[in-house]
C-alpha positions, 0 to 999 in steps of 0.5 A, a space after each residue: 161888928 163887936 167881937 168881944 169886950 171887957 168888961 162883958 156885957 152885963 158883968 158885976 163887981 167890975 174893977 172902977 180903976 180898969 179900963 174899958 175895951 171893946 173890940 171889932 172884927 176888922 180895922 175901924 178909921 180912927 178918926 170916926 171914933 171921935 165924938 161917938 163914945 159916951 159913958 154915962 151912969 144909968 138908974 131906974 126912972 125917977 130914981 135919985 141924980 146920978 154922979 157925973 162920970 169922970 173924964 175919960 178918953 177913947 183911943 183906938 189900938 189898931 193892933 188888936 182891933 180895940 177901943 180902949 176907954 180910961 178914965 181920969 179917976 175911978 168910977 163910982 162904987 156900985 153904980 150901973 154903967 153905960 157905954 154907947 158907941 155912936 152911929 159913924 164909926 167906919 171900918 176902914 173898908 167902908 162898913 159901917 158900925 151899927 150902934 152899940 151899947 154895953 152895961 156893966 156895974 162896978 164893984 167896991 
């Protein structure tokens, strides 16, 4: 499961240029990372077009448990942002990751 991430659930003024960490309770296969991380920028319904999100990459640090995701270039100022761990990431005992979200929006 999730233990911890940063930045927390829900958090305001987040640094654009930092990356994000999520991290579990045990080791996960990194090879079932692949494919499974979205970032995406979330508005109300009906809202104006959202900007794309850079390009990022996801890599796992099996030292600390951790996904870390960085991104090419800064995120938009003041945008909400979503990140979405798909169904398929596997610890390396077998179990399975239940989907995971975490929103946060960005500062300056």
């Amino acid at each position: 499961e999730v233990i911890f991430s940063a930045p927390v659930q829900e958090d305001q003024g987040v640094d654009r240029g930092a990356p994000v960490r999520i991290q579990f309770s045990r080791d996960v296969d990194p090879r079932t990372i692949r494919d499974r991380v979205s970032v995406k920028y979330v508005g109300p319904p009906g809202g104006p077009p959202l900007p794309a999100v850079p390009a990022f990459t996801a890599s796992y640090n099996d030292a600390v448990h951790a996904i870390e995701i960085k991104f090419d270039a800064p995120l938009e100022s003041f945008q909400r942002v979503q990140v979405e761990l798909r169904e398929g990431i596997v610890a390396l005992d077998g179990q399975v990751l239940k989907p995971f979200t975490l929103t946060f929006t960005t500062g300056r």
